[in-house]
C-alpha positions in Angstrom: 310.7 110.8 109.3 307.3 109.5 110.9 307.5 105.8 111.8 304.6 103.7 112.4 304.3 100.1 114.6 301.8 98.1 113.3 300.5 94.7 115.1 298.2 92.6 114.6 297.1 90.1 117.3 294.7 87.2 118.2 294.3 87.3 121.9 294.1 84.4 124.0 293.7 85.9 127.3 291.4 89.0 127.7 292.6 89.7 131.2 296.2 89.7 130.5 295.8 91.2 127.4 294.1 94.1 129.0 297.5 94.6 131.5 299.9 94.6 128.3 298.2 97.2 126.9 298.0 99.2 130.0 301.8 98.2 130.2 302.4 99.6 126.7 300.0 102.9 127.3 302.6 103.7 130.0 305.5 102.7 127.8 305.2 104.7 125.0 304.6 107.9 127.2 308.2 109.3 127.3 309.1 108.6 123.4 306.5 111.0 122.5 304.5 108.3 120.7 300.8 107.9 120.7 298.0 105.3 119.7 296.7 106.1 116.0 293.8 103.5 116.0 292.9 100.2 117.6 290.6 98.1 116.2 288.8 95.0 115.2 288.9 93.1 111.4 285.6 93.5 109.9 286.5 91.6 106.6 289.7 90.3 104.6 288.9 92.0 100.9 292.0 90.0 99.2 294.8 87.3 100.4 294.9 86.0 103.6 295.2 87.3 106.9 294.8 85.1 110.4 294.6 88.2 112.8 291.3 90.1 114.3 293.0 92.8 116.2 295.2 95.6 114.7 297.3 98.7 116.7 298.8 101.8 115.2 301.1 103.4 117.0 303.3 106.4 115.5 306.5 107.6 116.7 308.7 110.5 115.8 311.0 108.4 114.2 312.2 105.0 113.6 315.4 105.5 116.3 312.2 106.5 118.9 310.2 103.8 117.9 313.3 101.3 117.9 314.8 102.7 121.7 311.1 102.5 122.6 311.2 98.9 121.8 314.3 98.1 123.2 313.6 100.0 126.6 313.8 98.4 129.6 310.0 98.5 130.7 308.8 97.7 127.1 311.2 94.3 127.1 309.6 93.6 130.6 306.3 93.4 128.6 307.2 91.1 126.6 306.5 87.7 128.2 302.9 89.1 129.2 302.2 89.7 125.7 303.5 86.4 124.8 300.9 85.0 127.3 298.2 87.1 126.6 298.3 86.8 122.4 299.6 86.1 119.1 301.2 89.1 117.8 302.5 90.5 114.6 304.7 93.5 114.8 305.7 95.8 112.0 307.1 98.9 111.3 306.8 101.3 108.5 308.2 104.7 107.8 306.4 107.2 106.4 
């Protein structure tokens, strides 16, 4: 079954931002995943939502997505991201 990471983000550092997601690009490479969509919010039509940025990215399944995650260069990621932005990150199964 299809799974599907969803993030949404606020940046705080364009720079840095830019080398996470050059990071992740890489990362995702040997779980046979690839980037649905990136983009930016355009408008909140109900609720509340704090967010500006969204990524989809799918994976084969959830145990690719979840060993992607949990890899080695993805965890080494993780303190850039923290640096770079506020993030979200969800996962769905479709």
């Amino acid at each position: 079954m299809t799974a599907y990471l969803v993030g949404h983000i606020t940046v705080k550092d364009d720079e840095l931002w830019q080398q996470y997601v050059s990071g992740v690009q890489e990362s995702i490479s040997p779980f046979n995943a690839k980037v649905i969509f990136r983009g930016q919010l355009v408008e909140v039509l109900a609720g509340q939502h704090e967010h500006d940025l969204v990524v989809v990215i799918e994976f084969p399944d959830q145990s690719a997505l979840d060993h992607w995650f949990n890899s080695e260069k993805y965890q080494s990621l993780i303190p850039l991201r923290d640096k770079a932005a506020k993030v979200v990150i969800t996962t769905y199964k479709v």
